[in-house]
N, C-alpha and C positions, 0 to 999 in steps of 0.2 A: 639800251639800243631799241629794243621793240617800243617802247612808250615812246621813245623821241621820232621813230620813225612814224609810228601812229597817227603822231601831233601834227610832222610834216606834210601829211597825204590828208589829214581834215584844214589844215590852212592853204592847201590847192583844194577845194571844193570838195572832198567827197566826204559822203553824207555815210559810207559805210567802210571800215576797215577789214583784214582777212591776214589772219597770219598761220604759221605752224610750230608750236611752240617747242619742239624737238630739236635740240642742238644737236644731241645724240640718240642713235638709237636705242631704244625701248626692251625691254626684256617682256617675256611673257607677263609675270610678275613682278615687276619693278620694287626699290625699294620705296620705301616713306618719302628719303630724300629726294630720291626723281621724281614723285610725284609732287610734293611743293614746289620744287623749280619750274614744272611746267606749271602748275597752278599760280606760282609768284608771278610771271610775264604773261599770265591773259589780267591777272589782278592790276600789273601797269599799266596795261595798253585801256583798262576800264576809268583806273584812276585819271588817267592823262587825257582823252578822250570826252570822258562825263557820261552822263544815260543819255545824251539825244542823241549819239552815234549809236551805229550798228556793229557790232564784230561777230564775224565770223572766224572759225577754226578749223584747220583744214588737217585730220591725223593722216592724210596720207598714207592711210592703209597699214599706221607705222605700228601700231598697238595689237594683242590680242583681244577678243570680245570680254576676257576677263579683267583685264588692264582697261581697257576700253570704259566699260561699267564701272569701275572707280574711281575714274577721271573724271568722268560726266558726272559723279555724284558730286564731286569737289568741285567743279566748276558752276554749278547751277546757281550758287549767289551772283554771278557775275551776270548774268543773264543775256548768253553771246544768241547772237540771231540765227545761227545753224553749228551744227557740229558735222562734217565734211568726208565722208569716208571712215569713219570711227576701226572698220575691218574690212575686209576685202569681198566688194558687192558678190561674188560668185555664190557666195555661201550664203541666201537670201535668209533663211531659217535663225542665223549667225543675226543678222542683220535685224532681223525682226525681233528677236530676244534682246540685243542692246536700243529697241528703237521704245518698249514698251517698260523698260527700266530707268528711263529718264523723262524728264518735262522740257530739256534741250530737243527742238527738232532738229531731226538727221537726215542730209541730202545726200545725194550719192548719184553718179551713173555718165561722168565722163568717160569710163571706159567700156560703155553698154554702148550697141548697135541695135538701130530699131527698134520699131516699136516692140518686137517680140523681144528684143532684149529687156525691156522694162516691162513687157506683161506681169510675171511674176511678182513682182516688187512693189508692182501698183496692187496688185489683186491683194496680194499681203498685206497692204499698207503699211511694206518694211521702211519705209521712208516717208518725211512730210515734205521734200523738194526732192526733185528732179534736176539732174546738173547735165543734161546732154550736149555734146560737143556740137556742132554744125558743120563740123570738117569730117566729123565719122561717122557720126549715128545714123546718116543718110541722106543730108541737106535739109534745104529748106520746107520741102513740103511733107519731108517725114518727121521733122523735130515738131511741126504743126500737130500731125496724126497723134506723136508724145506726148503733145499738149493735152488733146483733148482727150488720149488715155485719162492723163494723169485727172484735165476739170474734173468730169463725172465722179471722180475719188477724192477730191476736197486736197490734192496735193498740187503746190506752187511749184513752178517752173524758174530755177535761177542759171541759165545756160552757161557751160563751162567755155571758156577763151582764156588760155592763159602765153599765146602764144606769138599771135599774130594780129596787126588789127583789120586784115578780110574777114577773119571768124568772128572778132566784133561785129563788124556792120550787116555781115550775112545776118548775125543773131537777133541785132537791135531789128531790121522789117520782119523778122517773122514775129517778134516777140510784141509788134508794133498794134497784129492783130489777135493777141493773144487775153483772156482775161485773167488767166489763173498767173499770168506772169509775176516774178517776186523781185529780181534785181537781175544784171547784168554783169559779168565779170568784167574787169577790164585789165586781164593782164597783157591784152594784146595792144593796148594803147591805143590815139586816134590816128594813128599812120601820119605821126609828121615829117617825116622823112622819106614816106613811101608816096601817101596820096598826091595829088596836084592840087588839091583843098582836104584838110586834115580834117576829120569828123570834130561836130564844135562841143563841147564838154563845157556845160554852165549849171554852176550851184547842184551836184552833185547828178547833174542828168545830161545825156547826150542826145543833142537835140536829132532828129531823123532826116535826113538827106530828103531833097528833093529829085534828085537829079534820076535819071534812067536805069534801068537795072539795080544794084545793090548802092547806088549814091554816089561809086566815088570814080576820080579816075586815074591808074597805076603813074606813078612820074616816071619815066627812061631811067633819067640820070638819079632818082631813086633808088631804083632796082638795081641796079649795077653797085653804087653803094652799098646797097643794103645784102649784096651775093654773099652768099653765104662759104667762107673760106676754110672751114673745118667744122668739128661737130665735135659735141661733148657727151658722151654716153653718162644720166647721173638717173637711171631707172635703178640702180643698187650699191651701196656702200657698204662700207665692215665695221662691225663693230669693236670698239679700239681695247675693251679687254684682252678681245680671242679673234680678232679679224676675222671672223663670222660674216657674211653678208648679211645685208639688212635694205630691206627695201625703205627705197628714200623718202 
């Protein structure tokens, strides 16, 4: 499932893939076996794919820093383009000890605000990318300020959107005047349901709006469609031994 979905997303144009190889949750210390099953499906998604894509891995905060560090060591043949939240940014020290035990670089910081939120983390150089949202970390002119944190420290900018695609097109103009920039998520899509002209997506890059403000403009009867009728709470699951919570 992961390699055929892989295959699907590079024959629609994109030049980079991103998965979480986590069906279930993770124990501190995992066995052998959990650790080849996650190792087997970054090893498809590399085999189905080739070396001229990109992947990325997204742990979702799901592993401990000691689980974390033997993941990473198993994975480095595959040579994925980031490793995504390895443990939970708060703990920058955490962060830095898994970030200086691998040759995989580690991005992190959709749930950082401002640039003071990422002082630390740049000063450590507990990370080689920066992932700040543009709907939290403070808008447009403060994900700029994180930028230029981050140039002066040799760390790449790949801004988190995995939700909506305003927080795409806000991210593509800032990222437009950005150099340390690295990629773009695009779980928010190009709004073709929502825009009145959908952001244009060709040969794995979204080209940048011309038009006034952030480029696009909301459709009515988009919106209305698109209202949102109930909501899914999945910030935490259990884990199916001991029904344990576990962050997703």
């Amino acid at each position: 499932e992961y390699a055929a979905n892989a295959k699907a997303r590079v024959a629609e144009g994109f030049t980079a893939v991103k998965c979480t190889p986590f069906p279930d949750p993770v124990r501190y210390v995992d066995s052998p076996a959990m650790t080849d099953s996650i190792v087997a499906r970054v090893a498809a998604i590399r085999e189905a794919v080739g070396p001229s894509i990109d992947i990325g891995i997204d742990f979702h905060r799901a592993v401990s820093p000691a689980m974390a560090r033997l993941l990473l060591k198993e994975l480095e043949p595959y040579r994925p383009m980031f490793v995504e939240e390895p443990t939970h940014p708060e703990n920058v020290d955490a962060l830095l000890e898994i970030t200086r035990s691998t040759t995989i670089p580690i991005a992190t910081g959709e749930r950082n605000t401002t640039r003071w939120g990422f002082r630390e983390i740049v000063e450590k150089k507990a990370a080689a990318i920066l992932q700040p949202d543009i709907r939290h970390c403070g808008g447009i002119l403060e994900m700029r300020k994180i930028a230029t944190l981050a140039e002066i420290h040799y760390i790449a900018l790949a801004p988190h959107s995995a939700a909506d695609p305003v927080g795409v097109a806000a991210s593509i103009q800032a990222m437009a005047a950005t150099p340390n920039f690295m990629i773009q998520e695009y779980g928010g899509g190009a709004g073709d349901s929502l825009f009145v002209e959908p952001l244009a997506f060709k040969d794995g890059f979204i080209e940048l709006p011309q038009k006034p403000g952030l480029g696009f403009e909301i459709s009515e009867e988009g919106l209305e469609k698109n209202r949102a009728t109930s909501w899914r709470l999945r910030t935490m699951r259990r884990h199916p031994d001991d029904n344990a919570f576990s962050d997703f």
